[in-house]
MIDOSE-1310 file (N, C-alpha, C; in nm, 2 decimals, decimal comma, always signed):
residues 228
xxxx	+12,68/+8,52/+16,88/+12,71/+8,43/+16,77/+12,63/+8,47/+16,65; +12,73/+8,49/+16,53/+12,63/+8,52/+16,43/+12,59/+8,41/+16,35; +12,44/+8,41/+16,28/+12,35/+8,29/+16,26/+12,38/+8,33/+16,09; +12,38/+8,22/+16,01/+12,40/+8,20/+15,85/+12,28/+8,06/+15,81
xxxx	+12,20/+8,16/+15,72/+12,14/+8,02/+15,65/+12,20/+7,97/+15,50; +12,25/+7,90/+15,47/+12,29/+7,87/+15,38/+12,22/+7,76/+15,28; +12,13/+7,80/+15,11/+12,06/+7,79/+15,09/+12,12/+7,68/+14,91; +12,11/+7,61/+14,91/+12,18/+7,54/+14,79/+12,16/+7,43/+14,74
xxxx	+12,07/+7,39/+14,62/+12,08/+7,21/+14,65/+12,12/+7,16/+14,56; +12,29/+7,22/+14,59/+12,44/+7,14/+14,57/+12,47/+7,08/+14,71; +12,41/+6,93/+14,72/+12,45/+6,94/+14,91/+12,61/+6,93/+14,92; +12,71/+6,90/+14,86/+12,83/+6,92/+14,84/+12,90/+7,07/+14,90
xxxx	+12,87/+7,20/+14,80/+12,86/+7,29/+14,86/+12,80/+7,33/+14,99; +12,72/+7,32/+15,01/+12,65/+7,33/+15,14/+12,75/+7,29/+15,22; +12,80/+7,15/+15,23/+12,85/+7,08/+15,35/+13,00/+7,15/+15,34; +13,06/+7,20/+15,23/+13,19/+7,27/+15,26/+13,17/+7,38/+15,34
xxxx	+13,07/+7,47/+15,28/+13,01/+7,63/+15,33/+12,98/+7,64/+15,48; +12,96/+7,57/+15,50/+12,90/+7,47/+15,66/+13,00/+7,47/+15,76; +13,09/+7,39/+15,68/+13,22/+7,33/+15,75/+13,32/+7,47/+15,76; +13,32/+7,55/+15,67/+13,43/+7,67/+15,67/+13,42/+7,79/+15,79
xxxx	+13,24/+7,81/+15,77/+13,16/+7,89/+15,87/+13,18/+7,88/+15,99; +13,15/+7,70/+15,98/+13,16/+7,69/+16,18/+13,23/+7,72/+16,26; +13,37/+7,68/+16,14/+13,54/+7,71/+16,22/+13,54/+7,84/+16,25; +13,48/+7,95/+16,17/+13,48/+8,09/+16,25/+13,39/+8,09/+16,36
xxxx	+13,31/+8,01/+16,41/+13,19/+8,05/+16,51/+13,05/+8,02/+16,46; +13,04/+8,07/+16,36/+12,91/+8,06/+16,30/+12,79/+7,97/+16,37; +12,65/+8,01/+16,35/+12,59/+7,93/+16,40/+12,51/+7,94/+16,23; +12,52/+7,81/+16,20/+12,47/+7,77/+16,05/+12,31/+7,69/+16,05
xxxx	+12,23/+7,68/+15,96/+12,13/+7,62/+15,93/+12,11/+7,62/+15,78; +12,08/+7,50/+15,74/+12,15/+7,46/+15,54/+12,00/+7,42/+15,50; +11,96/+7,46/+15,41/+11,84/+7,48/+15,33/+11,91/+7,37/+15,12; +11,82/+7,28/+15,11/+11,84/+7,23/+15,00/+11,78/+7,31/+14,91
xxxx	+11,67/+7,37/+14,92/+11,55/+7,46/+14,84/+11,52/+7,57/+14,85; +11,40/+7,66/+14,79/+11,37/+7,77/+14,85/+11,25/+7,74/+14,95; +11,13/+7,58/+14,90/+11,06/+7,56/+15,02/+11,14/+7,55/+15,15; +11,22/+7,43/+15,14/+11,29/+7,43/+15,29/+11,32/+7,55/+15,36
xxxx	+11,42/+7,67/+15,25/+11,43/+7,81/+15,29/+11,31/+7,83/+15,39; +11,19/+7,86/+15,34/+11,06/+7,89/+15,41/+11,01/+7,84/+15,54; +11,07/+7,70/+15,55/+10,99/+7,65/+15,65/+11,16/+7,64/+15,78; +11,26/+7,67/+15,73/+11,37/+7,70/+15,82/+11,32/+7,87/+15,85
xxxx	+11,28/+7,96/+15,84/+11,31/+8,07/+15,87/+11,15/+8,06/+15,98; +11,14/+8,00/+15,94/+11,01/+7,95/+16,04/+11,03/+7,99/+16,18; +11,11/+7,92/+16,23/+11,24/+7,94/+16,35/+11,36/+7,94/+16,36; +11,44/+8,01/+16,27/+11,56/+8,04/+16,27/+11,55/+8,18/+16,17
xxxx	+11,60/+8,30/+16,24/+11,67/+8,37/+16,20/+11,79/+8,44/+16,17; +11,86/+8,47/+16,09/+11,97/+8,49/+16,04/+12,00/+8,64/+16,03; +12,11/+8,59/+16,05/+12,19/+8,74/+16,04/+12,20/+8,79/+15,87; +12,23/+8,68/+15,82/+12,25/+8,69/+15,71/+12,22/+8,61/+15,62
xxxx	+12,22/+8,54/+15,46/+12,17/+8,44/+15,40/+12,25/+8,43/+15,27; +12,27/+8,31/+15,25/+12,38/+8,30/+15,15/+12,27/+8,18/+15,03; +12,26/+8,25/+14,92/+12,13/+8,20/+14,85/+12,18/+8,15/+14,68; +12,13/+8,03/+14,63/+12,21/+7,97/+14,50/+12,11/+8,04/+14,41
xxxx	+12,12/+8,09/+14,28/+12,04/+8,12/+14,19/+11,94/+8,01/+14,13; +12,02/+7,90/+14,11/+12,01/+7,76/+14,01/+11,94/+7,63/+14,08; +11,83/+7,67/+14,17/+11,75/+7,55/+14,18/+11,65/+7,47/+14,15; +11,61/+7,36/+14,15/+11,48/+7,31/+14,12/+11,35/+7,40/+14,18
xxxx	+11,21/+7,35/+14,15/+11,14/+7,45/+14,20/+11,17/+7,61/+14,22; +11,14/+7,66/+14,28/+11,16/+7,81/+14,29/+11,28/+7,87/+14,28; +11,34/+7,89/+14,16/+11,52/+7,95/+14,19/+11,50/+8,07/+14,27; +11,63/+8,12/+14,32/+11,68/+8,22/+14,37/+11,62/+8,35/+14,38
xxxx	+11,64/+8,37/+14,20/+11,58/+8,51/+14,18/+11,40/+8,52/+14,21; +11,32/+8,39/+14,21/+11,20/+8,40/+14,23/+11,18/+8,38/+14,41; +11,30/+8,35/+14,45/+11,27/+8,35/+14,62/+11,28/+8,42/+14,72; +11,34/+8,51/+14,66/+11,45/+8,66/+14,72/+11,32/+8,71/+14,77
xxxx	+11,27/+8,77/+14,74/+11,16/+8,86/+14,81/+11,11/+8,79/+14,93; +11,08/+8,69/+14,89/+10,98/+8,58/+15,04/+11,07/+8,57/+15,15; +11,19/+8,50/+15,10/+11,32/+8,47/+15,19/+11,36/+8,66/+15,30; +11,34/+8,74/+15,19/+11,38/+8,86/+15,29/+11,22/+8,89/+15,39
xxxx	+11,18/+8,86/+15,30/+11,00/+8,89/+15,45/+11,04/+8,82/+15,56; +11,04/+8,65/+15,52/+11,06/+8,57/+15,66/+11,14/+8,60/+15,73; +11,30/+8,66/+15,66/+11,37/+8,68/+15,74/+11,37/+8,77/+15,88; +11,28/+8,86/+15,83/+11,33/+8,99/+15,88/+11,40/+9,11/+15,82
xxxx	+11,47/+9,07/+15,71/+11,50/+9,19/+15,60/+11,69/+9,15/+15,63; +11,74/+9,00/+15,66/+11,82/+8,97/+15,63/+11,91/+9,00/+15,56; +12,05/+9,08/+15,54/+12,13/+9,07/+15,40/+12,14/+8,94/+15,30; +12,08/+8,97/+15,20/+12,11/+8,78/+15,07/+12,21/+8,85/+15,03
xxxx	+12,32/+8,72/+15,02/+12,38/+8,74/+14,86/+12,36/+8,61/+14,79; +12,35/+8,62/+14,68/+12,33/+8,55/+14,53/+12,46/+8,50/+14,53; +12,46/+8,33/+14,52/+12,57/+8,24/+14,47/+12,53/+8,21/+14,37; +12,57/+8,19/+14,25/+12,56/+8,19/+14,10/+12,64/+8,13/+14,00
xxxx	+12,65/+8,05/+13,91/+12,73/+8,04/+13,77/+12,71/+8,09/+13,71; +12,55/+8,18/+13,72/+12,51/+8,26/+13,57/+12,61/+8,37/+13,58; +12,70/+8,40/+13,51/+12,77/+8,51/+13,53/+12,76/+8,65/+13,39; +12,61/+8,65/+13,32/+12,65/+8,75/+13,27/+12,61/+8,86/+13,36
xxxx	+12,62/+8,99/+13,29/+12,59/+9,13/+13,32/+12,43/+9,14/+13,38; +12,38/+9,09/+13,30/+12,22/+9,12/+13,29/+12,18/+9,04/+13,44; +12,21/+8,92/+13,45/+12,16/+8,84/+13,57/+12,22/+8,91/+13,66; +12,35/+8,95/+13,67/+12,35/+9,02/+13,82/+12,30/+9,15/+13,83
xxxx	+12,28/+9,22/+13,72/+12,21/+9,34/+13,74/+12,05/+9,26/+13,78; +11,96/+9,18/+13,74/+11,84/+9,14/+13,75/+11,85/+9,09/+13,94; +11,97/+9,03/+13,99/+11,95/+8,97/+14,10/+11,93/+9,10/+14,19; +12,06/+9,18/+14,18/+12,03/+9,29/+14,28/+11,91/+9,37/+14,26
xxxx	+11,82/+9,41/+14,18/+11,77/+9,47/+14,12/+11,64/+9,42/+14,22; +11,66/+9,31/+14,25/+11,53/+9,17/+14,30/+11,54/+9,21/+14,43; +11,63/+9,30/+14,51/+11,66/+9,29/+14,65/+11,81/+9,21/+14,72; +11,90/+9,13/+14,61/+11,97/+9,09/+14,68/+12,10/+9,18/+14,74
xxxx	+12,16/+9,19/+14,82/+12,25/+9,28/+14,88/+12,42/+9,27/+14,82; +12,40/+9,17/+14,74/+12,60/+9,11/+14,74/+12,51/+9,03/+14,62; +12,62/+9,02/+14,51/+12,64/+8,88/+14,44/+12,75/+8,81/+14,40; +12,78/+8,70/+14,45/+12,92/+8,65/+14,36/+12,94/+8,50/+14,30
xxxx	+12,98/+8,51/+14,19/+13,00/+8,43/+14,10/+13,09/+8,28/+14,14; +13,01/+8,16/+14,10/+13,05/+8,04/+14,11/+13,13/+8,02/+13,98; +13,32/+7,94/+14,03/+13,33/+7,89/+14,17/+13,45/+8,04/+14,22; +13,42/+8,07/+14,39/+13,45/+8,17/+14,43/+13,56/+8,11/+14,55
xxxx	+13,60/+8,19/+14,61/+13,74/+8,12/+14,75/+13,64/+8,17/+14,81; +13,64/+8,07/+14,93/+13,59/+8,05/+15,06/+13,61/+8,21/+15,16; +13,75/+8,30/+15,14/+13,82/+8,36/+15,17/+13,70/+8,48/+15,09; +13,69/+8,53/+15,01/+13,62/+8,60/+14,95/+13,47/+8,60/+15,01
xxxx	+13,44/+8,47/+15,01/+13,24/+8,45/+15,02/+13,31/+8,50/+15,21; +13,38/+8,46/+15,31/+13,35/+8,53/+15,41/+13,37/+8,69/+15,42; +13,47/+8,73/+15,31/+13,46/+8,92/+15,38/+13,34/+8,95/+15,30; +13,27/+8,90/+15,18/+13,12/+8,97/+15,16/+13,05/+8,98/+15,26
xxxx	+13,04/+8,80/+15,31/+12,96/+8,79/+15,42/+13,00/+8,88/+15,58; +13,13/+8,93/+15,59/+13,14/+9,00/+15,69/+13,10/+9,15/+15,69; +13,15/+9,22/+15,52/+13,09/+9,32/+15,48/+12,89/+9,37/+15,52; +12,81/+9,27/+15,48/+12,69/+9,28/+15,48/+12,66/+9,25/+15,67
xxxx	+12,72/+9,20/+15,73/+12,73/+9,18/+15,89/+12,73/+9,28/+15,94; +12,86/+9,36/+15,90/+12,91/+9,51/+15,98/+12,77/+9,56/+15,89; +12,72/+9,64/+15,77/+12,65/+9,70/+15,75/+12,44/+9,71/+15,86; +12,49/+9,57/+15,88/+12,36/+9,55/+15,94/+12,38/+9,58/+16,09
xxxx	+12,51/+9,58/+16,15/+12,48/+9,56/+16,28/+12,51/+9,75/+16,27; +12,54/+9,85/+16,20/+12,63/+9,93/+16,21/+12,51/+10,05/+16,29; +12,56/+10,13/+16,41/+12,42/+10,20/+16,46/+12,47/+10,34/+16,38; +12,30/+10,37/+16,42/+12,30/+10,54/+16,35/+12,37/+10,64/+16,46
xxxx	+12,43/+10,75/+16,40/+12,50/+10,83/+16,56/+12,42/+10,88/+16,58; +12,48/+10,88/+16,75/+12,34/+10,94/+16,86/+12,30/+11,05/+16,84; +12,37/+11,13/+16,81/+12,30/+11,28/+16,77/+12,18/+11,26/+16,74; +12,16/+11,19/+16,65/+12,03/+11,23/+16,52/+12,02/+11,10/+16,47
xxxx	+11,90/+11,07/+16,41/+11,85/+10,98/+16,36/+11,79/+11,00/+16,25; +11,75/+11,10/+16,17/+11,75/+11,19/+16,04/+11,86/+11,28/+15,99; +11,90/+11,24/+15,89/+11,96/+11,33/+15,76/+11,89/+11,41/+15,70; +11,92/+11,61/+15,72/+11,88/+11,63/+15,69/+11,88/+11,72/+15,56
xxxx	+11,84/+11,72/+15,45/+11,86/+11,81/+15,32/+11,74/+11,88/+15,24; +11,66/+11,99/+15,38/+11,55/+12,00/+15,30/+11,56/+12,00/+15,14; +11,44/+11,97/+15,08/+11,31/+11,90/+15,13/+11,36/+11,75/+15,14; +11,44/+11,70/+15,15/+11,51/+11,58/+15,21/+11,53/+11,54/+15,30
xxxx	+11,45/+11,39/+15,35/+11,50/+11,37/+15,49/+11,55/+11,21/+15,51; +11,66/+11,17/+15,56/+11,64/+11,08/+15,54/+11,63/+10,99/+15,71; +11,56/+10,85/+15,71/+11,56/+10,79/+15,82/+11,69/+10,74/+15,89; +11,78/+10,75/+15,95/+11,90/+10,62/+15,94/+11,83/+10,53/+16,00
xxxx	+11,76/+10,52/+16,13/+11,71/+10,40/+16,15/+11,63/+10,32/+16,06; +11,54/+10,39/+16,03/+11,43/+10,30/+15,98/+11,51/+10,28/+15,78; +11,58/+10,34/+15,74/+11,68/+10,32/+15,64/+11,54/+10,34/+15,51; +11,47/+10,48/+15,52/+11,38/+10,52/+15,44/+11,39/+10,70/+15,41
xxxx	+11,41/+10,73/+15,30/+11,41/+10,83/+15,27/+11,24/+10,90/+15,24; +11,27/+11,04/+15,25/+11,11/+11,12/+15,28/+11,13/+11,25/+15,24; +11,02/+11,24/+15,13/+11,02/+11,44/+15,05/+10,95/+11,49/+15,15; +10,94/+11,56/+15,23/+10,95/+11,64/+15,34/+10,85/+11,51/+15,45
xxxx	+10,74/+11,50/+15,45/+10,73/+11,35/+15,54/+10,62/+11,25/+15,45; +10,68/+11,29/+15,28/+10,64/+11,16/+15,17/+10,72/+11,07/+15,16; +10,70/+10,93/+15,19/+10,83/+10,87/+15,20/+10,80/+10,83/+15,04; +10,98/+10,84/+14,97/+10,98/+10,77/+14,84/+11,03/+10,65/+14,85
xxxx	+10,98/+10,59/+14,74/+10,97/+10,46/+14,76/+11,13/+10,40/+14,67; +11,17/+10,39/+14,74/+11,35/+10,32/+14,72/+11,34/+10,23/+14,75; +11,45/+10,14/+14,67/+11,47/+9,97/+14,68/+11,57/+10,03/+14,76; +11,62/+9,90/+14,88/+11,73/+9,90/+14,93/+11,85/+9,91/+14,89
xxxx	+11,89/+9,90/+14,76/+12,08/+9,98/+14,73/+12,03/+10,09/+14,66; +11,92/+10,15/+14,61/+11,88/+10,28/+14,58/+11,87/+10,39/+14,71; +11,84/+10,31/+14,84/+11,80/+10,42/+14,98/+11,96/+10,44/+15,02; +12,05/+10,26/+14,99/+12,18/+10,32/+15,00/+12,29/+10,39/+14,95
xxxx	+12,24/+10,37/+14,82/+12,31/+10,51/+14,71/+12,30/+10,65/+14,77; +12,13/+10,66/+14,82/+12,11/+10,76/+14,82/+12,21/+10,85/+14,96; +12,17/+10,75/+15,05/+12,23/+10,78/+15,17/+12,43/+10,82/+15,20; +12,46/+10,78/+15,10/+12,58/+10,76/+15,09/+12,59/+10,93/+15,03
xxxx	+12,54/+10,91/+14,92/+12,55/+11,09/+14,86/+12,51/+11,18/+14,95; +12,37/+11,16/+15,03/+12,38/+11,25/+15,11/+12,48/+11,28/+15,25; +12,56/+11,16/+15,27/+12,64/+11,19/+15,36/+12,76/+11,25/+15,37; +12,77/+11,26/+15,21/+12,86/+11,35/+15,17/+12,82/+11,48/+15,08
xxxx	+12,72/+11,55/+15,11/+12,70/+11,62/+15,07/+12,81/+11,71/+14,97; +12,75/+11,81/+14,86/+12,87/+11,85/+14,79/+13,00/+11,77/+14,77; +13,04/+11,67/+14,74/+13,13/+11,59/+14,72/+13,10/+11,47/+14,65; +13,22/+11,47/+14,54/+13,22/+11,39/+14,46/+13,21/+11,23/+14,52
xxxx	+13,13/+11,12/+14,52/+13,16/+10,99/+14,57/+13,12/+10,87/+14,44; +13,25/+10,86/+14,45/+13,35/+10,77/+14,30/+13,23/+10,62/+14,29; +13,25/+10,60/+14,20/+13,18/+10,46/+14,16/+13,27/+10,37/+14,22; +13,43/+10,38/+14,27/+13,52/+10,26/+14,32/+13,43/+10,28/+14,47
xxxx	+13,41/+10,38/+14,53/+13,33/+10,42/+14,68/+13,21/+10,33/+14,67; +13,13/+10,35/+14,54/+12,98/+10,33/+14,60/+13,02/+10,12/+14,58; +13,09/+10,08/+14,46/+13,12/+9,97/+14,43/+13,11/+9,92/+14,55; +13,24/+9,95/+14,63/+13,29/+9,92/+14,77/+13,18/+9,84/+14,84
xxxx	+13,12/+10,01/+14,88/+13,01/+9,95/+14,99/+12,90/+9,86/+14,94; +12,86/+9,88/+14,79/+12,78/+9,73/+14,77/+12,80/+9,63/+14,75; +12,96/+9,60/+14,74/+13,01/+9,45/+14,71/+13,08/+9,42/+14,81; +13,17/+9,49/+14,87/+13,27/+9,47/+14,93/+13,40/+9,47/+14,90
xxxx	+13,40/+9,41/+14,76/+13,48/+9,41/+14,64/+13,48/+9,46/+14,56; +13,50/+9,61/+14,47/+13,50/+9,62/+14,37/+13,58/+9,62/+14,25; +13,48/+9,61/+14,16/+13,57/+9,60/+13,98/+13,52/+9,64/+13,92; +13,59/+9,68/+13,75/+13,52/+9,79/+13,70/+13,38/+9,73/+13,63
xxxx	+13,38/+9,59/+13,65/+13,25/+9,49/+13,61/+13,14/+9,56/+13,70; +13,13/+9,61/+13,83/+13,00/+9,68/+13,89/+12,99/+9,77/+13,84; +13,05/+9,84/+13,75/+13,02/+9,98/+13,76/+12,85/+10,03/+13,67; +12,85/+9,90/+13,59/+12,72/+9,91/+13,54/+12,57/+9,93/+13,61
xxxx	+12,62/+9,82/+13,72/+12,53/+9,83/+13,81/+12,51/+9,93/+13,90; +12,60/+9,99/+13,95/+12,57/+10,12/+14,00/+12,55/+10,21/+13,89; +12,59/+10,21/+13,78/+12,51/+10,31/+13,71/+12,33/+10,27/+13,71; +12,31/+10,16/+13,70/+12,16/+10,15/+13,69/+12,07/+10,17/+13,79
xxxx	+12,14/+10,18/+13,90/+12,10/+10,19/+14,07/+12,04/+10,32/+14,02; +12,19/+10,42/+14,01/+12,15/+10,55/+14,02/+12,08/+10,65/+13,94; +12,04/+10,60/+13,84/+11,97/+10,59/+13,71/+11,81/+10,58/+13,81; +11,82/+10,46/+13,79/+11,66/+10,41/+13,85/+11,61/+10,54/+14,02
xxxx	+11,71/+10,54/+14,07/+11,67/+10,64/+14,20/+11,66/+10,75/+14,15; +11,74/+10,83/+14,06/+11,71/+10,98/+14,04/+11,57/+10,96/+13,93; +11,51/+10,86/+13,85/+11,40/+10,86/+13,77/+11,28/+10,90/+13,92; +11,32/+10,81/+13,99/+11,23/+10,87/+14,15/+11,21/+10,98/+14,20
xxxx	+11,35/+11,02/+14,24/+11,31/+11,07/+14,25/+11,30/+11,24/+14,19; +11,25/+11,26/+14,06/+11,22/+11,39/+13,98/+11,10/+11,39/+14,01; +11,01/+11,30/+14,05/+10,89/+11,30/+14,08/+10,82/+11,44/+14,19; +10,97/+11,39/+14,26/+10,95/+11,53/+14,37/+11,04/+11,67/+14,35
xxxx	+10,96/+11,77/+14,38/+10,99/+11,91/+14,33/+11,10/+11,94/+14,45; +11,18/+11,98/+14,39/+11,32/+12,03/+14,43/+11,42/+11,94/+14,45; +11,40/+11,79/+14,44/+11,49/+11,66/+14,45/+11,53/+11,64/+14,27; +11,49/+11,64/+14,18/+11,43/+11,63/+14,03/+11,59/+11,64/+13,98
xxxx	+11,68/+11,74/+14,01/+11,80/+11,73/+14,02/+11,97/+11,73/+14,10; +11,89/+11,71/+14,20/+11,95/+11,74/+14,32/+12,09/+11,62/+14,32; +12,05/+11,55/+14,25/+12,24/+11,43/+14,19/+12,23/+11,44/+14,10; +12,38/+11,45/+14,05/+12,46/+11,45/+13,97/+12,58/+11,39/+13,92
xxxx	+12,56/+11,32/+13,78/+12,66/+11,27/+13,72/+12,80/+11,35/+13,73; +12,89/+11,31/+13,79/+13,04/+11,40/+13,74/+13,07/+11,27/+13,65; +13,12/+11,31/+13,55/+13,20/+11,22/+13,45/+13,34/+11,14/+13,47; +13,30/+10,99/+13,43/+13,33/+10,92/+13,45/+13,45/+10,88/+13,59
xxxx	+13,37/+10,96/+13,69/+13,39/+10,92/+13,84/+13,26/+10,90/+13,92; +13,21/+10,98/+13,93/+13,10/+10,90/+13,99/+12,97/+10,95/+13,99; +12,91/+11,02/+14,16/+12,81/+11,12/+14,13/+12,84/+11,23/+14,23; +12,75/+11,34/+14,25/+12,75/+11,39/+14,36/+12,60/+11,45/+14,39
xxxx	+12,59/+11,50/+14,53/+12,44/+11,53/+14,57/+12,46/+11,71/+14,61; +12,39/+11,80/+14,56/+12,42/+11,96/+14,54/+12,30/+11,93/+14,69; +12,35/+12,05/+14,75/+12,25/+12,13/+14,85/+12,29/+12,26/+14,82; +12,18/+12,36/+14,84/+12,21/+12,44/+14,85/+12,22/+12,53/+14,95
């Protein structure tokens, strides 16, 4: 049974989100706050976490970090009204995995929520458990990339950017691809955000010699990752 904390203090929302979940199975636990958040993850952990931006005390964006410690490194997505550009670049930016804008169909908030489910339960193939591109390595288990055994320090949709180009080595992979796998959903509204993903990861990694420009912008499709 998959477990959902659902974190909101609209108890309104809550009690629909609740009610929709269960009918698939769900095993749910409803948080008014981000303290309550804290002291539910206490003993209950989640598969996943569905988190409001807009609370009293601690909002969203200041909870995200704590909420993924307790978890266990949970998928969040950000439920929100704030709908400009900037806040959802700021949310993901914070660690959240998915964001979608209030008010949303019930129908939608489950395939994100199923999206971030399959990605978590998804195993590494048996062969191998490193990707490898000297001086490139990447973890699939442990989901940590390493200049030969320095690990660089990647936010989570930056290790998944990365991972994604590496697994297509030489090949172009489209901003509608990378969209995809971080939303579930894409529009051409993410594409900013994956620009700034990929932005912020290649600033990383130039740090290391022979990675410096190892991706690449193709124009106005997406990027790609050169081996040689």
């Amino acid at each position: 049974m998959q477990k959902l904390l659902l974190v909101d203090d609209d108890t309104e929302v809550l009690a629909v989100n609740k009610k929709y979940f269960e009918k698939d199975g769900f095993l749910i636990r409803t948080a008014a706050s981000a303290e309550d958040a804290y002291r539910v993850l206490g003993e209950f952990k989640p598969d996943c976490i569905l988190l409001d931006v807009m609370m009293p005390g601690a909002d969203g964006f200041e909870a995200c970090g704590k909420i993924k410690q307790l978890s266990g490194g949970a998928p969040v997505i950000f439920l929100t009204g704030r709908v400009s550009e900037d806040d959802k670049v700021e949310g993901l930016m914070l660690g959240a995995d998915d964001y979608i804008e209030k008010p949303y169909s019930l129908k939608e908030l489950k395939a994100r929520v199923t999206v971030q489910l399959r990605k978590k339960t998804a195993k590494a193939p048996e062969q191998s458990n490193i990707l490898s591109i000297p001086p490139l390595k990447i973890d699939i288990v442990a989901h940590k990339a390493f200049y030969n055994d320095t690990e660089i320090p990647l936010s989570n949709r930056e290790y998944e950017l990365l991972y994604m180009l590496a697994g297509k080595k030489n090949s172009v992979v489209t901003f509608e691809e990378i969209g995809s796998a971080f939303f579930g959903v894409y529009s051409e509204a993410d594409r900013r955000t994956v620009m700034v993903t990929a932005s912020r990861m290649r600033k990383k990694l130039e740090d290391y010699t022979g990675l410096d420009n190892i991706v690449e912008t193709v124009y106005s499709k997406g990027y790609i990752l050169r081996s040689k």
